[in-house]
N, CA, C and O atoms as a GROMACS GRO file, in nm:
protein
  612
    1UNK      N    1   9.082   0.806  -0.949
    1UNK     CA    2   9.023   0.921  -1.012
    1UNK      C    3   8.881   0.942  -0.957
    1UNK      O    4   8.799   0.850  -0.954
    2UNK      N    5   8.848   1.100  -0.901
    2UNK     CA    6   8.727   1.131  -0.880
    2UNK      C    7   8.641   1.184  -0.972
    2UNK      O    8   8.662   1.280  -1.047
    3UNK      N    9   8.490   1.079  -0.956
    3UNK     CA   10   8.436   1.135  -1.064
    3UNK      C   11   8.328   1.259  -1.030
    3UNK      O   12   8.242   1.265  -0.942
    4UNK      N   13   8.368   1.365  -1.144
    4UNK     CA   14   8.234   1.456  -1.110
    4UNK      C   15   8.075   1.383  -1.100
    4UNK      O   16   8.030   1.278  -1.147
    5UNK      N   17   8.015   1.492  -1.014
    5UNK     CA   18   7.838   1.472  -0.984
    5UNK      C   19   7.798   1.582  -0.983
    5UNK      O   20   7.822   1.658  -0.889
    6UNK      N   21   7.741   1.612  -1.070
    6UNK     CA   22   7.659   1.690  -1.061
    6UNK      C   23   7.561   1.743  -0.877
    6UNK      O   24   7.543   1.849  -0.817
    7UNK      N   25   7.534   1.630  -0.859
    7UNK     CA   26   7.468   1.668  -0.712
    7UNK      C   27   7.529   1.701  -0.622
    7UNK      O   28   7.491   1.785  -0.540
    8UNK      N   29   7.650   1.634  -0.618
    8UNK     CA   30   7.744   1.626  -0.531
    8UNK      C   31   7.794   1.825  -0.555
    8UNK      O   32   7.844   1.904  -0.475
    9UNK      N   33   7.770   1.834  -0.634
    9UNK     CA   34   7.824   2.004  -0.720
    9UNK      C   35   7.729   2.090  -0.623
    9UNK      O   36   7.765   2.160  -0.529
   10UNK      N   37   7.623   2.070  -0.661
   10UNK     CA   38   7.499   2.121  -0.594
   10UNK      C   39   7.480   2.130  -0.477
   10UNK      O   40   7.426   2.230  -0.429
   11UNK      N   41   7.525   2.016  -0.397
   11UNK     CA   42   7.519   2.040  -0.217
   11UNK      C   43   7.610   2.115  -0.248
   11UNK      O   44   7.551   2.216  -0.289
   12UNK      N   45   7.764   2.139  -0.260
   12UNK     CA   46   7.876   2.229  -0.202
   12UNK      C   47   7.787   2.319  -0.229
   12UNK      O   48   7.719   2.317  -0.127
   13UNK      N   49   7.738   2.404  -0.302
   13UNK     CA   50   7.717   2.540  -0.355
   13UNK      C   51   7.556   2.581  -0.280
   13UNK      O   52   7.498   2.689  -0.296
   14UNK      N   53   7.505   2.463  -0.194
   14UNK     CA   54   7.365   2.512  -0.166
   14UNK      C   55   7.361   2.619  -0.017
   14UNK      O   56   7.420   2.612   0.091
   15UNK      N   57   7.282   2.698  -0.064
   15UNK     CA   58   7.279   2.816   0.020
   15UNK      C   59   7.132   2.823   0.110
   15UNK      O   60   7.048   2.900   0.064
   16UNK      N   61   7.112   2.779   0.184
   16UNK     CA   62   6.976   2.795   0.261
   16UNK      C   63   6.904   2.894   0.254
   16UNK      O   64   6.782   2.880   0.239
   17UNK      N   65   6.965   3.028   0.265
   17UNK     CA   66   6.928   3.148   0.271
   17UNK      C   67   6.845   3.191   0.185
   17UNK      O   68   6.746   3.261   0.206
   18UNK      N   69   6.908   3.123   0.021
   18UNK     CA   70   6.861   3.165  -0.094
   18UNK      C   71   6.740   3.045  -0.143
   18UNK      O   72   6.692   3.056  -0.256
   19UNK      N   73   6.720   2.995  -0.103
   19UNK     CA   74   6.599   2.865  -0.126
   19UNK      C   75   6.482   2.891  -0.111
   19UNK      O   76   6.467   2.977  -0.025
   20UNK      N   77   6.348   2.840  -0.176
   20UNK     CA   78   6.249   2.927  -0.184
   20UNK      C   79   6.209   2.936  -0.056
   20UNK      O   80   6.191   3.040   0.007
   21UNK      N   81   6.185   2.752   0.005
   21UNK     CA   82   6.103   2.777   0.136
   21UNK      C   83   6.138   2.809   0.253
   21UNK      O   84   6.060   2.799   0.347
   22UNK      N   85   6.314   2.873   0.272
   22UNK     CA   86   6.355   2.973   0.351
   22UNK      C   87   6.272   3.114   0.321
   22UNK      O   88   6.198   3.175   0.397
   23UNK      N   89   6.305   3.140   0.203
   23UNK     CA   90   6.225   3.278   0.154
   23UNK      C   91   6.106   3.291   0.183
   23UNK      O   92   6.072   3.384   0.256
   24UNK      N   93   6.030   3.217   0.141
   24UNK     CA   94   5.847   3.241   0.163
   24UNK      C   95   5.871   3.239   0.299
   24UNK      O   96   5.868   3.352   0.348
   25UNK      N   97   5.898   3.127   0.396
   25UNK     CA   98   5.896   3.153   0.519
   25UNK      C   99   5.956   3.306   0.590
   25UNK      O  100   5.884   3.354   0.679
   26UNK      N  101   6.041   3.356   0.565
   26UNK     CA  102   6.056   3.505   0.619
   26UNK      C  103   5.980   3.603   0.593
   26UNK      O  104   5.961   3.700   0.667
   27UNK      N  105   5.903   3.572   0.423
   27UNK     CA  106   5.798   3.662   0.353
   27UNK      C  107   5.671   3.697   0.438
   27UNK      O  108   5.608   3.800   0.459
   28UNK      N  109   5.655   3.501   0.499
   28UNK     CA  110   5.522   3.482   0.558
   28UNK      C  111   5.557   3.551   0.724
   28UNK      O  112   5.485   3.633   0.781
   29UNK      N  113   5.633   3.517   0.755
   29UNK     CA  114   5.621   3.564   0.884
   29UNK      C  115   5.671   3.716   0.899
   29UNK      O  116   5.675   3.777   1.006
   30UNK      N  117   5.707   3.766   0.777
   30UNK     CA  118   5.721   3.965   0.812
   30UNK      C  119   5.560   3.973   0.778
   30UNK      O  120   5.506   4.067   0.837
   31UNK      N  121   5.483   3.904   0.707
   31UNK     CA  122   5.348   3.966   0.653
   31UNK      C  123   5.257   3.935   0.846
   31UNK      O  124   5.216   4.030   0.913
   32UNK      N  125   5.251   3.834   0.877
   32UNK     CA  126   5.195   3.797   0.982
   32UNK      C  127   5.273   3.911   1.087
   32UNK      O  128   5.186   3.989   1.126
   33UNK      N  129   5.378   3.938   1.131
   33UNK     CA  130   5.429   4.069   1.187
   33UNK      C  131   5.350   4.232   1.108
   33UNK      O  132   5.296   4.308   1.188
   34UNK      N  133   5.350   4.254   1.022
   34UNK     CA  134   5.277   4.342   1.005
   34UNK      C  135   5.110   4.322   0.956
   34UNK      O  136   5.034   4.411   0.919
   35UNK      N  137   5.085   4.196   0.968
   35UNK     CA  138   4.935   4.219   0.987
   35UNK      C  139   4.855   4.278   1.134
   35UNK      O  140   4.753   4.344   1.155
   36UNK      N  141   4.961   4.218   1.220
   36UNK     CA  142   4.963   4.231   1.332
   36UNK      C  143   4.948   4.364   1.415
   36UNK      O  144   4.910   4.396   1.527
   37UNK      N  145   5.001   4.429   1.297
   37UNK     CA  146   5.068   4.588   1.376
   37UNK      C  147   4.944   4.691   1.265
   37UNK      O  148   4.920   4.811   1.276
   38UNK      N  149   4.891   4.602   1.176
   38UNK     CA  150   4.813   4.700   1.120
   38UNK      C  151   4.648   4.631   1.174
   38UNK      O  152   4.548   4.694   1.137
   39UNK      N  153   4.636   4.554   1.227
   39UNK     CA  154   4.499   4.479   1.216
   39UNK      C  155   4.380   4.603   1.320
   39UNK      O  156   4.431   4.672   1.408
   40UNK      N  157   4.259   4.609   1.295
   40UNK     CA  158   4.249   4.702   1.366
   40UNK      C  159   4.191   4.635   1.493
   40UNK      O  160   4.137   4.704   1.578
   41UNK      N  161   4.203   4.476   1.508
   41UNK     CA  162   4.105   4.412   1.640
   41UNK      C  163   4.253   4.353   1.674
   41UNK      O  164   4.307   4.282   1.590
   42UNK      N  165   4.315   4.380   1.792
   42UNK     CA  166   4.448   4.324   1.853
   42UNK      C  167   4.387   4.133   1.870
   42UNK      O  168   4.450   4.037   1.824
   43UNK      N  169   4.281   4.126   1.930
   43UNK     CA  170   4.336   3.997   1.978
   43UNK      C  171   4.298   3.882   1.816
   43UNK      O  172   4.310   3.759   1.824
   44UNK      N  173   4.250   3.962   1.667
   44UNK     CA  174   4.220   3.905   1.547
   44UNK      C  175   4.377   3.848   1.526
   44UNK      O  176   4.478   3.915   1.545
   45UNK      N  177   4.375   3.731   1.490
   45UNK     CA  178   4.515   3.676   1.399
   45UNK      C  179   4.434   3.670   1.226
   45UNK      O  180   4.314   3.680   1.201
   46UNK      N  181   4.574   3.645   1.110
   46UNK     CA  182   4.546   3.600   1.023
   46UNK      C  183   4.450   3.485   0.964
   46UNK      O  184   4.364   3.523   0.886
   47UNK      N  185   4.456   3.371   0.990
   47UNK     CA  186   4.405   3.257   1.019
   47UNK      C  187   4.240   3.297   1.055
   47UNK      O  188   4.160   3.251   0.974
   48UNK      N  189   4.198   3.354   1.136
   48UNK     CA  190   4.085   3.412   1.210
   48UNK      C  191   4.030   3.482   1.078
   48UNK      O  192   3.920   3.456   1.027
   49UNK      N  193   4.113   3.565   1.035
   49UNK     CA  194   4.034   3.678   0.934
   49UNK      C  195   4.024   3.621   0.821
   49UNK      O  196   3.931   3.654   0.748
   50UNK      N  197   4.142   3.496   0.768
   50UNK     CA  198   4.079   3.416   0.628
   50UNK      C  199   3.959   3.392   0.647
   50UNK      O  200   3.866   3.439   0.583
   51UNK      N  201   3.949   3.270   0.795
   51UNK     CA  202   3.825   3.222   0.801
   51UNK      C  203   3.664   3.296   0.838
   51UNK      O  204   3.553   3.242   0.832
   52UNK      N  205   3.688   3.391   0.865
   52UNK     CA  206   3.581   3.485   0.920
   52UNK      C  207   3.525   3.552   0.716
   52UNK      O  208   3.404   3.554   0.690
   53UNK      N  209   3.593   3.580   0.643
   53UNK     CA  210   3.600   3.631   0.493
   53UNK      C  211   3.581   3.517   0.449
   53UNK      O  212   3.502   3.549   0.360
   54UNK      N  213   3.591   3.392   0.438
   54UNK     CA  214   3.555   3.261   0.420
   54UNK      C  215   3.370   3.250   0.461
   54UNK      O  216   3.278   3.242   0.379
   55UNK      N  217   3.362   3.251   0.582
   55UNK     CA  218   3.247   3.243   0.616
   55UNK      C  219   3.115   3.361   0.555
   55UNK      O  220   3.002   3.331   0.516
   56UNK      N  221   3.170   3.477   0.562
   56UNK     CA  222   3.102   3.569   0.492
   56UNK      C  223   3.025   3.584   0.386
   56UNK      O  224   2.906   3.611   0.372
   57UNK      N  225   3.173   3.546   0.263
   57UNK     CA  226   3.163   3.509   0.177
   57UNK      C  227   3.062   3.355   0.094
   57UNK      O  228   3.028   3.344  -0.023
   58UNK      N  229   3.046   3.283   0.180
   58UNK     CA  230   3.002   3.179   0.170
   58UNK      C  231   2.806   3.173   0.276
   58UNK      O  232   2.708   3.101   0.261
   59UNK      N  233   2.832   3.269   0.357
   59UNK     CA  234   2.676   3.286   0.422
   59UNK      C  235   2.679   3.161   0.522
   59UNK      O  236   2.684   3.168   0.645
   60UNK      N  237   2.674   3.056   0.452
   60UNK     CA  238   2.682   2.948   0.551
   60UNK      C  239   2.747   2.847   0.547
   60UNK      O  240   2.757   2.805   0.432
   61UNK      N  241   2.803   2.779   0.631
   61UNK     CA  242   2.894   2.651   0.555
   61UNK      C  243   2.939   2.639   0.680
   61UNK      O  244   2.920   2.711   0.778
   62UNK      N  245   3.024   2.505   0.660
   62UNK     CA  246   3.044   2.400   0.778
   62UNK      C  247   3.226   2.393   0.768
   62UNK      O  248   3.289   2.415   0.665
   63UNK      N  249   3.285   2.358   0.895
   63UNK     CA  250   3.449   2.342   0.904
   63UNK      C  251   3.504   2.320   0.764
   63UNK      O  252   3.590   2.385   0.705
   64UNK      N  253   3.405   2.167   0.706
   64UNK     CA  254   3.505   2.136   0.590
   64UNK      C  255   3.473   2.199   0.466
   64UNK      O  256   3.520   2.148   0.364
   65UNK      N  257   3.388   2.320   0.457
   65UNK     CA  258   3.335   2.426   0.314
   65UNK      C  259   3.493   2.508   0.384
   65UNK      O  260   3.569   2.545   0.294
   66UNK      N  261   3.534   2.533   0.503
   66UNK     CA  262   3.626   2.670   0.499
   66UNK      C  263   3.758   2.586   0.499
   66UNK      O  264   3.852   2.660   0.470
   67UNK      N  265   3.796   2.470   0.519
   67UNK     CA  266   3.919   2.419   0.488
   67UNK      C  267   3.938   2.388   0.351
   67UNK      O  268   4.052   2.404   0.309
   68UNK      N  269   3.856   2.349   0.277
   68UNK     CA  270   3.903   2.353   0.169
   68UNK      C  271   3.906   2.463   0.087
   68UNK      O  272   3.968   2.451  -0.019
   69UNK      N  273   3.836   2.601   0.118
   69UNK     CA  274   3.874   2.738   0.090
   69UNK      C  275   3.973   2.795   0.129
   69UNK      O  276   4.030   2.887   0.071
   70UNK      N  277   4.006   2.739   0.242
   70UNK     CA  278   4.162   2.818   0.333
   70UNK      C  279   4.291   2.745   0.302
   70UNK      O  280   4.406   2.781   0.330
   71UNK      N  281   4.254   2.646   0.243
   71UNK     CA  282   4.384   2.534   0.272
   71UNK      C  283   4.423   2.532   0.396
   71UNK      O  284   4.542   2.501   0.408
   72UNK      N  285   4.375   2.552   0.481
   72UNK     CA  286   4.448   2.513   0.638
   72UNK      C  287   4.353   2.383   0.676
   72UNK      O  288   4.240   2.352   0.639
   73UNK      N  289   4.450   2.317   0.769
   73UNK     CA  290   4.410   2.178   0.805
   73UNK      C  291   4.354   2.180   0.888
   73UNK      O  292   4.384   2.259   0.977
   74UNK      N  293   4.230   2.083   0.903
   74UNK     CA  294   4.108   2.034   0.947
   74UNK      C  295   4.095   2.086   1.132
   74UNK      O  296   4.010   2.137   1.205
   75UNK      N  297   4.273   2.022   1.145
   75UNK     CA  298   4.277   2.081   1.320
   75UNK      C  299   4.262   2.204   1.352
   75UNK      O  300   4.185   2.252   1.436
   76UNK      N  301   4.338   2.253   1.284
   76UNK     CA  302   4.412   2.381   1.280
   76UNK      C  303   4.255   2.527   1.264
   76UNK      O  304   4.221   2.634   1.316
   77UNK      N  305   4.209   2.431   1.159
   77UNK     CA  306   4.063   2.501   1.160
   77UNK      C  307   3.976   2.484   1.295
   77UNK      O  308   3.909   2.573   1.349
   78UNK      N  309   3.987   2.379   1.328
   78UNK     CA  310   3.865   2.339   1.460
   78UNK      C  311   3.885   2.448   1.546
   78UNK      O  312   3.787   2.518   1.575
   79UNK      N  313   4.035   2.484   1.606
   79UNK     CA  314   4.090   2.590   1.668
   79UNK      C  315   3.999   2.693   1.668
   79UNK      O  316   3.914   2.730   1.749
   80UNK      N  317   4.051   2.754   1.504
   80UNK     CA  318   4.014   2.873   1.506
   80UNK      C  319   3.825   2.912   1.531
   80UNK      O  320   3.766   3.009   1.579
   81UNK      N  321   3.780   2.783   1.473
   81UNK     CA  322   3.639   2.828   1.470
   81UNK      C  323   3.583   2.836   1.598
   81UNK      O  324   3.484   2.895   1.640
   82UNK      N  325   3.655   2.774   1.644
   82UNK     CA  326   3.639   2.734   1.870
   82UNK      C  327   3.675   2.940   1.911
   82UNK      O  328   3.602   3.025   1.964
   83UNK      N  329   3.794   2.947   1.866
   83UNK     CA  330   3.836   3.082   1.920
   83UNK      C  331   3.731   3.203   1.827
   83UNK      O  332   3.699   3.312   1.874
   84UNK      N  333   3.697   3.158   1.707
   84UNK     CA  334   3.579   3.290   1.702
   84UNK      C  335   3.448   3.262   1.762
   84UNK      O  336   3.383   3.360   1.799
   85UNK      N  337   3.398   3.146   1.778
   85UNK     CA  338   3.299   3.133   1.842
   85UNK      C  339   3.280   3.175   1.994
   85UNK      O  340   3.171   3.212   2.037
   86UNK      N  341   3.397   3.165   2.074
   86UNK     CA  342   3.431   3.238   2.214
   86UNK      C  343   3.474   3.388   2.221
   86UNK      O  344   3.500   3.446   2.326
   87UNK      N  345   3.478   3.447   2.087
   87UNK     CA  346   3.480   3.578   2.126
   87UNK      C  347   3.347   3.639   2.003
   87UNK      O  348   3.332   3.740   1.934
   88UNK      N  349   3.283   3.534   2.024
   88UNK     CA  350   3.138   3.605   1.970
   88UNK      C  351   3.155   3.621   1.817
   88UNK      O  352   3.082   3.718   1.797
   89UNK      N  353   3.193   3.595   1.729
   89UNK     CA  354   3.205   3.675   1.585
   89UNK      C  355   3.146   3.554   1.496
   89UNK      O  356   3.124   3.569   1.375
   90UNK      N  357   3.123   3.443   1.558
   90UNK     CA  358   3.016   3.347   1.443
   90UNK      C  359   2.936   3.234   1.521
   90UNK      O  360   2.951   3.246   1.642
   91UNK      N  361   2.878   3.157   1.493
   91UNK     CA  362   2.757   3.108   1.583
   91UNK      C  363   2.728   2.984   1.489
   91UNK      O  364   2.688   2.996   1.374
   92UNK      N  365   2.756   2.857   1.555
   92UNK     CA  366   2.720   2.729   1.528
   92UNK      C  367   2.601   2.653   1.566
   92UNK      O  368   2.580   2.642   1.687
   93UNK      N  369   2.537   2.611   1.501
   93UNK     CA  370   2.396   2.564   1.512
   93UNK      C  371   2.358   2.442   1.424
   93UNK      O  372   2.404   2.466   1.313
   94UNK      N  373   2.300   2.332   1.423
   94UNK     CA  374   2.288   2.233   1.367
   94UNK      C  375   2.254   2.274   1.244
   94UNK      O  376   2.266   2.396   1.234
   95UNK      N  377   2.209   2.209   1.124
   95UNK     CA  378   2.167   2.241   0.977
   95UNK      C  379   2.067   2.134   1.008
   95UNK      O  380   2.055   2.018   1.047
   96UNK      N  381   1.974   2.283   0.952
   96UNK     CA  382   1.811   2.235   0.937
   96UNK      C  383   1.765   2.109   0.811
   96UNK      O  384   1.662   2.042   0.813
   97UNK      N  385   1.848   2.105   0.733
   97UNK     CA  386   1.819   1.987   0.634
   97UNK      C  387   1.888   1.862   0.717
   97UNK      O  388   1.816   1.762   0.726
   98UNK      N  389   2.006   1.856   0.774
   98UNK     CA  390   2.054   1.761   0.795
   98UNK      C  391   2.110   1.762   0.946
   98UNK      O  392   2.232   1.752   0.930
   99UNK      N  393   2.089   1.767   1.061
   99UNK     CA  394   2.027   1.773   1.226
   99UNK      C  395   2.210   1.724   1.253
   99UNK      O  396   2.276   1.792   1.330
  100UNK      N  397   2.266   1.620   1.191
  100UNK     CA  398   2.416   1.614   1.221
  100UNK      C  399   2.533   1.697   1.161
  100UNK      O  400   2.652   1.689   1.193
  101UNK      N  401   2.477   1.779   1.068
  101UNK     CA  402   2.597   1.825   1.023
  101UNK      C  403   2.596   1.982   1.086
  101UNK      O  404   2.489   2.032   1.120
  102UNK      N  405   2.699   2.042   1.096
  102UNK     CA  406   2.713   2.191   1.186
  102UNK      C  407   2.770   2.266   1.098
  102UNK      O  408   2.867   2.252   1.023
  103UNK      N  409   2.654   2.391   1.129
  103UNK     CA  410   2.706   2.484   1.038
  103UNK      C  411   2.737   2.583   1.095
  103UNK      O  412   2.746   2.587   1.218
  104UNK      N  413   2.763   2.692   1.010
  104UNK     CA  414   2.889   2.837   1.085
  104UNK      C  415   2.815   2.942   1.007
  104UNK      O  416   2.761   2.894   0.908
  105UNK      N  417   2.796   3.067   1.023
  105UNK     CA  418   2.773   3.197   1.030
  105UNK      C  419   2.842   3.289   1.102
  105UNK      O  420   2.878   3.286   1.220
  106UNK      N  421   2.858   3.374   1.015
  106UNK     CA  422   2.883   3.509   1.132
  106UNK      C  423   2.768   3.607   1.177
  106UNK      O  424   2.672   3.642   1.108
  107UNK      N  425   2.802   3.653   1.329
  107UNK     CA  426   2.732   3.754   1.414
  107UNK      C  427   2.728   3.866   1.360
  107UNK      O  428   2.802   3.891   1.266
  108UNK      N  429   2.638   3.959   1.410
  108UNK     CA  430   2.640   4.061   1.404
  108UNK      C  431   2.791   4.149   1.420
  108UNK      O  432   2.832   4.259   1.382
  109UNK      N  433   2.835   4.061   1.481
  109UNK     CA  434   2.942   4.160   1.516
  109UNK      C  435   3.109   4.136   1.506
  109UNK      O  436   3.208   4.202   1.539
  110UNK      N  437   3.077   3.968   1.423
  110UNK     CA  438   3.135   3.889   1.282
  110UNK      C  439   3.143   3.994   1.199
  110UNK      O  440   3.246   4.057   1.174
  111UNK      N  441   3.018   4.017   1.147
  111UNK     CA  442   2.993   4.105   0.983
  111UNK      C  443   3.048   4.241   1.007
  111UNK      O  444   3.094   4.300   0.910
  112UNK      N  445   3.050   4.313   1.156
  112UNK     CA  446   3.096   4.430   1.156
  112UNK      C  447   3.242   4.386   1.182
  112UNK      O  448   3.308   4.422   1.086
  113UNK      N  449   3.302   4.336   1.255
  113UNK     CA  450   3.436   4.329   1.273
  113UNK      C  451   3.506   4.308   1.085
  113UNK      O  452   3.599   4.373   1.038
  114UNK      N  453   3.436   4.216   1.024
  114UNK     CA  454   3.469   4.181   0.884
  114UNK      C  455   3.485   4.345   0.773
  114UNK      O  456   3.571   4.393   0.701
  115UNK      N  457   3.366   4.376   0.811
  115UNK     CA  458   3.350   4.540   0.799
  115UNK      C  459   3.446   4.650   0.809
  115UNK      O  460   3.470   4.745   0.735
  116UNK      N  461   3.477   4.623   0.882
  116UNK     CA  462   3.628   4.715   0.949
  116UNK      C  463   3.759   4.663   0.951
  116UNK      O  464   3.862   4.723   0.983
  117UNK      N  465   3.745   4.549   0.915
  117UNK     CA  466   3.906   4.498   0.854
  117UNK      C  467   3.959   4.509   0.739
  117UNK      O  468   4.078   4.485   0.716
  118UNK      N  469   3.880   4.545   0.658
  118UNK     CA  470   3.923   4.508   0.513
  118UNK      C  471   3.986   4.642   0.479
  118UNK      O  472   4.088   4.665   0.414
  119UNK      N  473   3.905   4.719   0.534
  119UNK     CA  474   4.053   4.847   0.497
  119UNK      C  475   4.156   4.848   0.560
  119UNK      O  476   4.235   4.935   0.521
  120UNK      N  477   4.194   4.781   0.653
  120UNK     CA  478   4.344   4.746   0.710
  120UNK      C  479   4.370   4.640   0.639
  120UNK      O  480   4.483   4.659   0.593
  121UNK      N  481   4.320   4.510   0.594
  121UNK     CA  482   4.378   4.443   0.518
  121UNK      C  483   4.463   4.491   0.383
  121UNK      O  484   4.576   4.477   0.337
  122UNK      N  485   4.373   4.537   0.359
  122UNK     CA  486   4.397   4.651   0.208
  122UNK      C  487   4.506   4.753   0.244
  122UNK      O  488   4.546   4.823   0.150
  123UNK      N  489   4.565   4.776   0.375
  123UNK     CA  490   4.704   4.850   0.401
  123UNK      C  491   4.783   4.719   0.430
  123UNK      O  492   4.889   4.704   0.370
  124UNK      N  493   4.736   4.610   0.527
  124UNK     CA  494   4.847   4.540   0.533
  124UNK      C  495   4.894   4.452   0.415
  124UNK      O  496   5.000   4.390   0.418
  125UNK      N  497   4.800   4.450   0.301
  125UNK     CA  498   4.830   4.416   0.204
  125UNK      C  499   4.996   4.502   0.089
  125UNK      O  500   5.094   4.466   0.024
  126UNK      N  501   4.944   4.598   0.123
  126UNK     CA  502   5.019   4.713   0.026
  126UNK      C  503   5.191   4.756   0.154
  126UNK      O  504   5.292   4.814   0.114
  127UNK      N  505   5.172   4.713   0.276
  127UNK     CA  506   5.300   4.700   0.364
  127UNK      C  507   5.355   4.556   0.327
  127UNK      O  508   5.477   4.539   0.334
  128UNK      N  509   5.294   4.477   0.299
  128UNK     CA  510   5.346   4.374   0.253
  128UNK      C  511   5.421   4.354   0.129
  128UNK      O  512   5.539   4.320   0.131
  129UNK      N  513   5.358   4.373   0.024
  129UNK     CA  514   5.409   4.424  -0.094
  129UNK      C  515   5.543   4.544  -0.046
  129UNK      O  516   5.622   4.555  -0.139
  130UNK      N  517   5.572   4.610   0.048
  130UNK     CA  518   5.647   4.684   0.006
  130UNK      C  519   5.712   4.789  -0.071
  130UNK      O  520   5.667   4.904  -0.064
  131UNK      N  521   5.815   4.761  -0.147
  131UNK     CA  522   5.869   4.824  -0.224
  131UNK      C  523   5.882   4.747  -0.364
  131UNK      O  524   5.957   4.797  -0.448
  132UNK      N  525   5.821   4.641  -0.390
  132UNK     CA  526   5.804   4.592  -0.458
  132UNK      C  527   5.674   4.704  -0.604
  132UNK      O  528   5.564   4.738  -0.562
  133UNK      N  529   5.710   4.741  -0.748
  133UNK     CA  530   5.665   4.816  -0.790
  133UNK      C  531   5.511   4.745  -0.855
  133UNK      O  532   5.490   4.624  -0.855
  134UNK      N  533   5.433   4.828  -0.896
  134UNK     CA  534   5.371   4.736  -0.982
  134UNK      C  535   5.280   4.628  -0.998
  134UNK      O  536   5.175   4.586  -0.951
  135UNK      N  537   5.404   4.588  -1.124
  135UNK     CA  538   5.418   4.444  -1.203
  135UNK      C  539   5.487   4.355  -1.174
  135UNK      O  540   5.498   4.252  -1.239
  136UNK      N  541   5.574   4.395  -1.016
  136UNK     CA  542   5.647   4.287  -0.930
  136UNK      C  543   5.538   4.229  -0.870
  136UNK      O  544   5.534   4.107  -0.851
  137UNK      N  545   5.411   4.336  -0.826
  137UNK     CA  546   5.360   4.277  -0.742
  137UNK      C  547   5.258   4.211  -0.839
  137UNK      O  548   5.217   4.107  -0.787
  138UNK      N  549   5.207   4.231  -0.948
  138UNK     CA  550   5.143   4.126  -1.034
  138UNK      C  551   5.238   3.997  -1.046
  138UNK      O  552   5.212   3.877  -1.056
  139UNK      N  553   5.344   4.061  -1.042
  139UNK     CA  554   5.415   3.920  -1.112
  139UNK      C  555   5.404   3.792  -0.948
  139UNK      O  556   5.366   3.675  -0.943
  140UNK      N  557   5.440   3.855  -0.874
  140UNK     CA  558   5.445   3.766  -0.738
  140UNK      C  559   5.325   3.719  -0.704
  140UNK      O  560   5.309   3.599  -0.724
  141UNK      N  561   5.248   3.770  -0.665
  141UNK     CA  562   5.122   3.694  -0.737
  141UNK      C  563   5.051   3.639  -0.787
  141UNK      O  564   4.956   3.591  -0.725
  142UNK      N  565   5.069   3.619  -0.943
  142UNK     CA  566   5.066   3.530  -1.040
  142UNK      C  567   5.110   3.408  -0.987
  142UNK      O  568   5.038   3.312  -0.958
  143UNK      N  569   5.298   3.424  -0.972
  143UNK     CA  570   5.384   3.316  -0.928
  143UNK      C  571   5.362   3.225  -0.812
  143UNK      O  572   5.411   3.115  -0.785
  144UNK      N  573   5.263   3.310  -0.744
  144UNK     CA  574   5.244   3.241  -0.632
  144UNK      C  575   5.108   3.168  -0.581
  144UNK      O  576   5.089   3.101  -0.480
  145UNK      N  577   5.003   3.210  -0.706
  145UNK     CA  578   4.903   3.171  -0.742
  145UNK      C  579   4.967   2.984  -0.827
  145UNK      O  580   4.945   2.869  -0.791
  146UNK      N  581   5.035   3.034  -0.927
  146UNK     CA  582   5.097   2.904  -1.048
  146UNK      C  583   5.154   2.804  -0.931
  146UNK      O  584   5.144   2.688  -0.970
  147UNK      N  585   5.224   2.817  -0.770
  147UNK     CA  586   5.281   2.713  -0.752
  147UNK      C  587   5.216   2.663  -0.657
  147UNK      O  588   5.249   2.554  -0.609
  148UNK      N  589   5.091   2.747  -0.604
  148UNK     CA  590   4.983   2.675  -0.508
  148UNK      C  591   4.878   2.597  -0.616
  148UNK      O  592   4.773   2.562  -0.563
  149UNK      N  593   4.889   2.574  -0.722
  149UNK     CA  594   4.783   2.501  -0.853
  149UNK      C  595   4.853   2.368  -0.832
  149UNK      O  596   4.793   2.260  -0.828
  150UNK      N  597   4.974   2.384  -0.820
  150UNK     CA  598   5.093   2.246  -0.837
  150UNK      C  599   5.052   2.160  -0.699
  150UNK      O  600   5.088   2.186  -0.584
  151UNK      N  601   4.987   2.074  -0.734
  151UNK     CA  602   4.964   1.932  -0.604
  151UNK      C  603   5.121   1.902  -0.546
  151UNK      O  604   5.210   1.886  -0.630
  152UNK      N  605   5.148   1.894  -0.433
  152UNK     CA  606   5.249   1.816  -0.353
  152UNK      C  607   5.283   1.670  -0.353
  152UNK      O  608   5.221   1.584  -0.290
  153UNK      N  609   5.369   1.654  -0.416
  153UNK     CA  610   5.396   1.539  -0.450
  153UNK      C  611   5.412   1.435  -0.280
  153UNK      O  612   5.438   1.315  -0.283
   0.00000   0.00000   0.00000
């Protein structure tokens, strides 16, 4: 005699398609496709424009003030701050209280590029959302605020 399992129930019936982190992943990468197509600086990525609105926002601060604002990892940051610093949009310079630690600003032309994104953000925001009405889009939001609070086990 075979005994039921519950888990065993659960693999037959599991659907990849329908799983969250299939989902977010297609979510994330149609949003990164149409950030793309709405951004108004071609060679700006996502990643670039957190951290550039990171920096802004903050006036001054160092790699590890914008990783732990971005949640992106430490490498992944070094990157990007390497690639805005080579196309001019923020400027690293030692910190005058403390001669080893490096800090970040944006340029003149940081603050204007920052300037002129945010009303394309503010469309690629609302192409993203879709057809989603509303209080879908409060609600997704919310939801997606509640499961980035939740530590990774």
């Amino acid at each position: 005699m075979v005994e039921y399992s519950a888990e065993a129930d659960s693999r037959k019936n599991y659907e990849f398609s329908e799983q969250v982190g299939h989902l977010l992943r297609k979510a994330y990468q149609r949003h990164m496709a149409i950030f793309q197509q709405y951004s108004c600086e071609d060679s700006l990525t996502a990643p670039q424009f957190v951290a550039l609105c990171t920096i802004q926002e903050m006036g001054v601060c160092s790699i590890t003030d914008i990783v732990k604002a971005t949640a992106v990892d430490q490498a992944t940051m070094r990157g990007v701050v390497e690639r805005l610093k080579s196309k001019g949009w923020i400027h690293q310079e030692s910190d005058s209280q403390d001669r080893r630690k490096v800090v970040i600003r944006l340029t003149e032309s940081g603050e204007e590029l920052v300037r002129r994104m945010v009303p394309c953000a503010v469309t690629i925001t609302e192409k993203t959302m879709g057809n989603l009405n509303p209080a879908e889009q409060v609600a997704l939001v919310y939801l997606l605020q509640k499961m980035n609070e939740q530590p990774a086990d």
